[in-house]
C-alpha positions as CSV (number, residue, x, y, z in Angstrom):
1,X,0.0,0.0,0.0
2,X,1.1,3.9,-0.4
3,X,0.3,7.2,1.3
4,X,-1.9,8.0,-1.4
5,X,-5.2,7.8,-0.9
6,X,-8.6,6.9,-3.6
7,X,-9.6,10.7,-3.1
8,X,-6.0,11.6,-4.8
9,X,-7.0,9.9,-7.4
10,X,-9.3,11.8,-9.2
11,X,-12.7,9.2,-8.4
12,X,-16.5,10.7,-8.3
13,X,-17.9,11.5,-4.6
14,X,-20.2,8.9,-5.0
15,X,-17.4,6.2,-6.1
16,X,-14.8,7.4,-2.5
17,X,-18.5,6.9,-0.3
18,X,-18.5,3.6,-1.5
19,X,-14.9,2.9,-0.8
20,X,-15.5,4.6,2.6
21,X,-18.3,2.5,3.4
22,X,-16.0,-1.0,2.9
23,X,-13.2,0.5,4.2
24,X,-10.8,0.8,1.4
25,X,-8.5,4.1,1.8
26,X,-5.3,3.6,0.3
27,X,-5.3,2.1,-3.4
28,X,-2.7,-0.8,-4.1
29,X,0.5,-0.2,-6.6
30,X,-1.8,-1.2,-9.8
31,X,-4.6,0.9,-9.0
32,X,-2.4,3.5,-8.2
33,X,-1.0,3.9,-11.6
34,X,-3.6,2.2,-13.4
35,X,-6.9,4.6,-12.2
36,X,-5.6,7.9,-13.6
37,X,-4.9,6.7,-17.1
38,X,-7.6,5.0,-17.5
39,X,-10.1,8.2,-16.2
40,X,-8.2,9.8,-19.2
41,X,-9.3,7.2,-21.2
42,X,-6.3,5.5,-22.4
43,X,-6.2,2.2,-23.0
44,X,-4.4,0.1,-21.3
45,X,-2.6,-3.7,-21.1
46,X,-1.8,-4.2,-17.1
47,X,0.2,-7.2,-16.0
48,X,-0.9,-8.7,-13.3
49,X,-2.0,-11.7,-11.0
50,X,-5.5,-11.8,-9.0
51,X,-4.3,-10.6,-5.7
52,X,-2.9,-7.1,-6.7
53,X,-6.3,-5.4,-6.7
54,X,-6.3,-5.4,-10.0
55,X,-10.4,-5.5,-10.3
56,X,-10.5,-2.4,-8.1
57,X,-8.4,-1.0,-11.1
58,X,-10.6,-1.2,-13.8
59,X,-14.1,-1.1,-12.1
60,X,-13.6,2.1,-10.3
61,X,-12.5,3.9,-13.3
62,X,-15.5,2.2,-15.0
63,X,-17.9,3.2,-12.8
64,X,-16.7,6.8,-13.0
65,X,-17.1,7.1,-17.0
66,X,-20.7,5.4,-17.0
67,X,-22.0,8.0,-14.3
68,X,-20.4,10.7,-16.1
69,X,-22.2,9.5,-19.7
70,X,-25.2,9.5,-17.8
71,X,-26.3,7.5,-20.8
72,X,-29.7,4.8,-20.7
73,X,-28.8,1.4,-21.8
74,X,-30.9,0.0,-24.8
75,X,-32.3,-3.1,-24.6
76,X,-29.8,-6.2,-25.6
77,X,-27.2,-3.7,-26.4
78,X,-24.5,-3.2,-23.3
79,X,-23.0,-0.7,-22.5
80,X,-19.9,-1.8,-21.4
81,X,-18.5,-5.5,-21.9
82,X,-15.9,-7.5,-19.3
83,X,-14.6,-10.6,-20.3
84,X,-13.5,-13.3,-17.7
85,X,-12.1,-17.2,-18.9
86,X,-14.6,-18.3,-16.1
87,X,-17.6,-18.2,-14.2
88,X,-16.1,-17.8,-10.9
89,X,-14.2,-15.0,-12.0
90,X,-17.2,-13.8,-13.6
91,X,-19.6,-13.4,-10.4
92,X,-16.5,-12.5,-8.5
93,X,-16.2,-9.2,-10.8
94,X,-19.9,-8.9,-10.3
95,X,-19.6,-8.5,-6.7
96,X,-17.1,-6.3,-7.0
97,X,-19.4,-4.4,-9.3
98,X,-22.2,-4.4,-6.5
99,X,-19.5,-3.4,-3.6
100,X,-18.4,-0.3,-5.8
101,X,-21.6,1.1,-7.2
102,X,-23.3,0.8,-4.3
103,X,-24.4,4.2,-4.5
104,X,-25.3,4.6,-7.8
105,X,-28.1,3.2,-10.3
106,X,-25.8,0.1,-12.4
107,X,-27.7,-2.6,-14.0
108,X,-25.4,-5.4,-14.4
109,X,-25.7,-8.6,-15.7
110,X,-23.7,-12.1,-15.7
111,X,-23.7,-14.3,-18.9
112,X,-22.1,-17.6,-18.8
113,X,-22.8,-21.1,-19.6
114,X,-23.6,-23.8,-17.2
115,X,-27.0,-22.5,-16.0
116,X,-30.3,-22.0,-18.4
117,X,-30.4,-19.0,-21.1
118,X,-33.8,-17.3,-20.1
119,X,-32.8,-15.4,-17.1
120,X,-29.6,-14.1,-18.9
121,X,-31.8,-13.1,-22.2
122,X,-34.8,-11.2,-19.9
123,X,-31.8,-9.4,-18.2
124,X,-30.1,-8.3,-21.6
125,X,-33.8,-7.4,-22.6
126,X,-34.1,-4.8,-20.0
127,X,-30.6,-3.0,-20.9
128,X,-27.4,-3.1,-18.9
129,X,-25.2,-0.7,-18.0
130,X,-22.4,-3.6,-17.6
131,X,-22.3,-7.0,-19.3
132,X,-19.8,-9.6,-17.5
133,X,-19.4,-12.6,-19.7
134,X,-18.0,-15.9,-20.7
135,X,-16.9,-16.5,-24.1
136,X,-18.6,-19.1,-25.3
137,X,-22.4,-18.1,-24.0
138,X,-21.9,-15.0,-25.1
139,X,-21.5,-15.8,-28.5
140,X,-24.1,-18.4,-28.1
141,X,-26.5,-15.1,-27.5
142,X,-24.9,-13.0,-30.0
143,X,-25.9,-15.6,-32.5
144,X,-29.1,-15.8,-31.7
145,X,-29.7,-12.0,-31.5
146,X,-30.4,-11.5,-28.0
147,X,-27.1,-9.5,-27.5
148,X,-25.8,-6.6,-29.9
149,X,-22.3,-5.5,-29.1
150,X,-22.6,-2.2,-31.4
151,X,-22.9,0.0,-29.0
152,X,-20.1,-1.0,-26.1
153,X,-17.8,1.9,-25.8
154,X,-16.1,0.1,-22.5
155,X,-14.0,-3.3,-22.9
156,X,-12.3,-5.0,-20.5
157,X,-10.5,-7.9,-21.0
158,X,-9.4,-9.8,-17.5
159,X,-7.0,-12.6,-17.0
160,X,-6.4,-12.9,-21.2
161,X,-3.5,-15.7,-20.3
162,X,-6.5,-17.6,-19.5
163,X,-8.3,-17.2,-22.4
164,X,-5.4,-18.6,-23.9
165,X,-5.2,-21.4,-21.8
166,X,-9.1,-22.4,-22.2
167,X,-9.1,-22.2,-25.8
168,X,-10.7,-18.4,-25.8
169,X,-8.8,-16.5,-28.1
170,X,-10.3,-17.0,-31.1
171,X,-13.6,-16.6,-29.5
172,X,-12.5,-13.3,-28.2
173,X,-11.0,-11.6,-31.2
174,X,-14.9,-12.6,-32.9
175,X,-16.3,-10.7,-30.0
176,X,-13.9,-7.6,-29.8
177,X,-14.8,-7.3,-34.2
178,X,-18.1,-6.4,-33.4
179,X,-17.3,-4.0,-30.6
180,X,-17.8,0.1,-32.3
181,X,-13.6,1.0,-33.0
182,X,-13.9,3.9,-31.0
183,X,-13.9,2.6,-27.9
184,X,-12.0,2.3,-24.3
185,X,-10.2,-1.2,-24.4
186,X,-8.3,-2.9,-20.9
187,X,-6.5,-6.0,-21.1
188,X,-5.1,-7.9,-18.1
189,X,-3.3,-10.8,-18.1
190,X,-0.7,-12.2,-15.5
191,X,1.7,-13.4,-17.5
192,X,2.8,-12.9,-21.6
193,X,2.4,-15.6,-23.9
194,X,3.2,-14.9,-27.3
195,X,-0.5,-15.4,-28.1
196,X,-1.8,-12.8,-25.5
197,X,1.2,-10.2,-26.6
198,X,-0.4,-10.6,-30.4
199,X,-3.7,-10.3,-29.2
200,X,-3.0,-7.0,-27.3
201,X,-1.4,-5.6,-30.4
202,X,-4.7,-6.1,-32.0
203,X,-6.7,-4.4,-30.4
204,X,-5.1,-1.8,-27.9
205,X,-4.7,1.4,-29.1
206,X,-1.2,3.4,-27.9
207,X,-1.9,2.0,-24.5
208,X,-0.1,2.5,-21.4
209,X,1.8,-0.3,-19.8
210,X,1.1,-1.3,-15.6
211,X,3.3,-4.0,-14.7
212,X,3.4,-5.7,-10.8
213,X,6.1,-7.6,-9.9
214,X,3.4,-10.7,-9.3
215,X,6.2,-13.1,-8.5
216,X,8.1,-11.4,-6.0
217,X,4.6,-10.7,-4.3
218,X,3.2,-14.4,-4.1
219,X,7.1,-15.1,-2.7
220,X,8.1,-12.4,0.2
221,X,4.7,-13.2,2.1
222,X,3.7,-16.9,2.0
223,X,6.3,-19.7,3.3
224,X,6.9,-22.1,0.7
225,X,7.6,-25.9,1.8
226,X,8.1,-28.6,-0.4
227,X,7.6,-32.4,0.6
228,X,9.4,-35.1,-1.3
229,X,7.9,-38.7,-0.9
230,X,6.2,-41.4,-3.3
231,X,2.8,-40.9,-5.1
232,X,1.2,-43.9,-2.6
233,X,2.3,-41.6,0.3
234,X,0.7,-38.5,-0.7
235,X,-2.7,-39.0,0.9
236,X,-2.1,-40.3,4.7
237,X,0.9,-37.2,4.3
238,X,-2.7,-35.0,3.4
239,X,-4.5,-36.4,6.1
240,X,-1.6,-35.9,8.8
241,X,-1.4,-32.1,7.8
242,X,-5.0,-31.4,8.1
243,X,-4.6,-32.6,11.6
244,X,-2.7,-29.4,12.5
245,X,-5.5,-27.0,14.4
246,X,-3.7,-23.9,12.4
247,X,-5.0,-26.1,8.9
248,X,-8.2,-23.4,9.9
249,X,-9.1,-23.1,5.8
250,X,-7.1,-25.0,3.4
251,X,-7.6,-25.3,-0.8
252,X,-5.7,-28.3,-1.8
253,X,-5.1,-28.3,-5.3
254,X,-4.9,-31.1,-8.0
255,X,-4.4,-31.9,-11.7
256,X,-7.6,-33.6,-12.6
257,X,-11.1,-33.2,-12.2
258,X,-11.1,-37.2,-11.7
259,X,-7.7,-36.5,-9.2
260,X,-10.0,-33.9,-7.0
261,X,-13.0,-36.1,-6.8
262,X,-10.5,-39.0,-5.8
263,X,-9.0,-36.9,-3.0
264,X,-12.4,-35.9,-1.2
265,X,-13.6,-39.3,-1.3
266,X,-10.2,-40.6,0.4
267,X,-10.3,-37.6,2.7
268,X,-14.0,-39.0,3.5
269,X,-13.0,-41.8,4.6
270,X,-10.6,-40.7,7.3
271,X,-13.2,-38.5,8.7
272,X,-12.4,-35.4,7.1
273,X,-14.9,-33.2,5.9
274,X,-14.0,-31.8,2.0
275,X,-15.7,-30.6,-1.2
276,X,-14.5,-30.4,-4.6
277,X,-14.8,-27.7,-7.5
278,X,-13.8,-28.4,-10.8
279,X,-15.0,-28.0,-14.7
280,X,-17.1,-31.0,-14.4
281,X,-19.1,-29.9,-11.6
282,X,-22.4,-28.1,-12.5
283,X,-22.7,-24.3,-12.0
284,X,-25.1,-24.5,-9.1
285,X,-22.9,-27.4,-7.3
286,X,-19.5,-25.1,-7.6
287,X,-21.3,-21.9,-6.2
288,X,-22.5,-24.5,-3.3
289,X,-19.4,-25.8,-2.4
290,X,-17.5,-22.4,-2.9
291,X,-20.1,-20.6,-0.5
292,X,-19.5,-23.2,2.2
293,X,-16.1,-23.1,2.4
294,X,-15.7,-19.2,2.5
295,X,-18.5,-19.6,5.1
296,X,-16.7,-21.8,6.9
297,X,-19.1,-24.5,6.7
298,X,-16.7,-26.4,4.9
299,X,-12.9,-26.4,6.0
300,X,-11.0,-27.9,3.3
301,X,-11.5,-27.2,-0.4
302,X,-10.0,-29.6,-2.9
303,X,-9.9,-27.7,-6.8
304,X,-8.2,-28.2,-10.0
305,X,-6.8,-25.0,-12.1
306,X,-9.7,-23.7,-12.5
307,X,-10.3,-22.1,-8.8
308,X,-6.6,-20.7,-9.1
309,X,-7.8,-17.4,-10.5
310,X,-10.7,-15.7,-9.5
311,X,-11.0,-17.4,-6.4
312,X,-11.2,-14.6,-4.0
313,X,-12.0,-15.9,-0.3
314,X,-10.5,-14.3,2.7
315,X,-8.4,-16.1,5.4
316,X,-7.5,-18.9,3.3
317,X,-4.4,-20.3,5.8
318,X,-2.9,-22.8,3.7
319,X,-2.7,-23.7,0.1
320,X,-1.6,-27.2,-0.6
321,X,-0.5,-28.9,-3.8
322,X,-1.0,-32.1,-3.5
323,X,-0.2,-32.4,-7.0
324,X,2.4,-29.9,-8.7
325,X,1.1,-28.0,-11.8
326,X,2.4,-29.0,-15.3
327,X,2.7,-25.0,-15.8
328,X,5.0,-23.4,-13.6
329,X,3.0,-20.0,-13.6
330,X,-0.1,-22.1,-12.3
331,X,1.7,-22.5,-9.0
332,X,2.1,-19.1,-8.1
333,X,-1.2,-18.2,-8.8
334,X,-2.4,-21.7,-7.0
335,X,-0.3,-20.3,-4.0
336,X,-1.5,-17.0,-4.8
337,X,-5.0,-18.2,-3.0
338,X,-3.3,-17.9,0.5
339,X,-1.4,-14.3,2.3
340,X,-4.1,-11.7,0.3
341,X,-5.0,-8.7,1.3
342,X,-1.3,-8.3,2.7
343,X,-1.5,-11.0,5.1
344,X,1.1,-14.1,5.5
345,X,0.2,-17.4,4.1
346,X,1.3,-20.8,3.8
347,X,2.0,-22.7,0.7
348,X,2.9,-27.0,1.3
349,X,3.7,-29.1,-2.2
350,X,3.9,-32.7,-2.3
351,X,6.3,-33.9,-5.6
352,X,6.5,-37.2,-6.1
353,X,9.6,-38.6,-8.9
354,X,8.3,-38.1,-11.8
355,X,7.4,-34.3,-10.5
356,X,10.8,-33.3,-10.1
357,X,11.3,-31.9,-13.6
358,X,8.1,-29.5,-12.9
359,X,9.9,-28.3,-9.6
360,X,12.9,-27.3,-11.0
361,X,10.5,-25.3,-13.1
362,X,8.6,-23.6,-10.5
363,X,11.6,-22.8,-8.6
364,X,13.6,-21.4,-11.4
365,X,10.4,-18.8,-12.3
366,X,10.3,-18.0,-9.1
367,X,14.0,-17.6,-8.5
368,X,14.5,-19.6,-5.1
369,X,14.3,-23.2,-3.7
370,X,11.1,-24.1,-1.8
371,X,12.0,-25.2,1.4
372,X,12.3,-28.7,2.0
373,X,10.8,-30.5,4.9
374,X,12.7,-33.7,5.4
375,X,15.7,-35.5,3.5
376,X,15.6,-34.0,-0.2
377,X,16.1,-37.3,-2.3
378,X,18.9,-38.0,-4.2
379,X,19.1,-37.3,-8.1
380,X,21.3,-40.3,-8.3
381,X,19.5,-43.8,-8.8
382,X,20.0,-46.5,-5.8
383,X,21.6,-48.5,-7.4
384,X,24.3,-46.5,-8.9
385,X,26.8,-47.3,-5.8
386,X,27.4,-50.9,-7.5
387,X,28.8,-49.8,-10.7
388,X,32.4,-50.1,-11.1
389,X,33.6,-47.5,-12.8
390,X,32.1,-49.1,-16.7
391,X,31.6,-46.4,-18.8
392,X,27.4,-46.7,-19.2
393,X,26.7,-46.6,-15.7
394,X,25.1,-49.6,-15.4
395,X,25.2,-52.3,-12.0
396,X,28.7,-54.2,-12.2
397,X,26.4,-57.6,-12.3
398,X,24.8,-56.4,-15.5
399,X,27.8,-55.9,-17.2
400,X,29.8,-58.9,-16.6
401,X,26.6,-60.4,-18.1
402,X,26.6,-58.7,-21.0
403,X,30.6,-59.9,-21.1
404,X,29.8,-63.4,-23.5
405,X,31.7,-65.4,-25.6
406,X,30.3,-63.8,-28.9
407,X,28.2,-66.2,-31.2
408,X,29.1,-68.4,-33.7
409,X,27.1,-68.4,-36.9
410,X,26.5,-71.1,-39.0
411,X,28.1,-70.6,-42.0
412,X,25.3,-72.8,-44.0
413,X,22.4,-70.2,-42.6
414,X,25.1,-67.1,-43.5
């Protein structure tokens, strides 16, 4: 945080009452930098990772251009669109939207797939001030001619790396062509693919550049531990940890939809209490199990990648990879879950052998070893201590066998 405060940023009355009222003063580095430009009406291509206050960034400014406009939204044509790669993220911005505009009159509306069409169509019907979308439904609705893009002036496009990750890029450039040229355009992203660089070239015009040092954040607050110990070991390991009375509310994160579902049912049967949320889960189902565990109803929440962004639930006291990430940038935002809102966090991984190549990964983008808890194994194999010096490295035994009196061929068959 800084000594400069919302009210030095320029921000409507109305906007800094609502920031009174939940107790926000003093905005973060990337709303710092990012507010100003944007009340200009630059546009803008800010990297970095859900944590930063980055949806502070570009609502508040949002906010303050659609009360100035003073505009009415038309039916089935938004005024201003936000993009998110899921539906978490999706009614997390919404919230946000609700906490912000508080104190003034914002129709907003979520459109994503998973749950039925007619309460998303009667809501574009009436005219929104702010559309927050899914890709793919929104298309879906486009197509059908329940939703005309034509006359958004406001696009923002949050956690683009996603996109790009989900398969949303191409569904996103077909959305940003029918969007009027003149026009406000944000696009987040916390980290730079080639694909998301492109993209931004596209369709940014002369923006401004915010970049936060998201990797040094996720490291200086949350102890990182790393576990080394067999795949079969992993769960009564699990089950000893969530023991601990400090394991207060703890994601635990896996690969697979199929790997998640696994660990709840094994945690089960020890006697410990967890729900999953994954891709495979209905709508309705994820929103129940991710309102009971930031409730606290629920104390242990097992997720694939999909709850690593846009997952924003306070107090979250340990984050624990049960299984490590095939991307290396997926851990820090995994870990990411924990030490928000500048508190300290704690961040345990379990890597089994055939893990070890993705550790070197995540510890070489994140410039330090995780700390190890126990013996670190050896990158030499067991048996290795038997060879005698032969030149492939194999057991002594093995050579000598290989050591035969070389055939004889029969010279009829030659």
């Amino acid at each position: 945080m800084t000594d400069t405060t919302f009210a030095d940023l320029g921000l409507t009355e109305r906007l800094l009452k609502a920031l009174d009222d939940a107790q926000y003063t003093h905005p973060t580095p990337i709303q710092q930098n990012a507010i100003p430009m944007l009340l200009d009406g630059k546009d803008l291509f800010g990297i970095a990772q859900t944590g930063t206050g980055k949806t502070a960034a570009f609502i508040l400014p949002l906010l303050h251009h659609l009360q100035a406009d003073d505009i009415k939204a038309e039916p089935r044509m938004p005024r201003a669109l936000i993009l998110a790669p899921t539906r978490e993220l999706a009614l997390q911005i919404s919230e946000s939207i609700k906490t912000y505009g508080r104190r003034m009159q914002i129709r907003q509306a979520v459109i994503m797939g998973g749950v039925g069409k007619n309460p998303q169509i009667k809501a574009l019907n009436r005219g929104l001030d702010i559309l927050i979308a899914t890709p793919g439904r929104l298309l879906d609705l486009v197509n059908q001619r329940c939703a005309d893009l034509s006359e958004c002036k406001y696009l923002i496009i949050d956690e683009a790396d996603r996109m790009f990750d989900m398969g949303f890029i191409r569904d996103v450039r077909k959305i940003t062509s029918m969007l009027p040229k003149e026009r406000q355009t944000l696009l987040f992203s916390a980290t730079m693919p080639k694909e998301v660089a492109k993209l931004a070239g596209e369709i940014l015009t002369r923006p401004e550049r915010v970049e936060i040092a998201s990797k040094s954040i996720a490291v200086e607050r949350i102890e990182q531990h790393i576990h080394h110990l067999p795949s079969a070991g992993k769960r009564d390991l699990l089950v000893k940890l969530l023991d601990a009375p400090d394991m207060s509310k703890v994601i635990v994160f896996t690969r697979t939809k199929r790997g998640a579902d696994q660990v709840v049912k094994r945690l089960a049967n020890e006697g410990v209490d967890a729900v999953a949320i994954h891709g495979r889960k209905s709508q309705n189902a994820r929103q129940k199990a991710l309102e009971s565990f930031r409730t606290g109803h629920m104390r242990v929440l097992v997720a694939t990648d999909i709850a690593s962004r846009g997952l924003d639930v306070d107090d979250v006291s340990h984050v624990i990879n049960y299984e490590l990430p095939h991307e290396p940038e997926s851990y820090v935002h995994r870990i990411g879950r924990t030490a928000r809102a500048g508190a300290n966090g704690i961040a345990i991984s379990f890597c089994d052998a055939k893990e070890r190549p993705q550790l070197r990964a995540i510890e070489r983008l994140i410039k330090r070893p995780l700390d190890v808890v126990g013996d670190a194994p050896s990158e030499q194999p067991a048996r290795a201590a038997n060879t005698r010096g032969n030149s492939n490295g194999k057991p002594a035994d093995q050579a000598h066998k290989r050591r035969r009196r070389p055939r004889r061929f029969n010279q009829r068959a030659a």
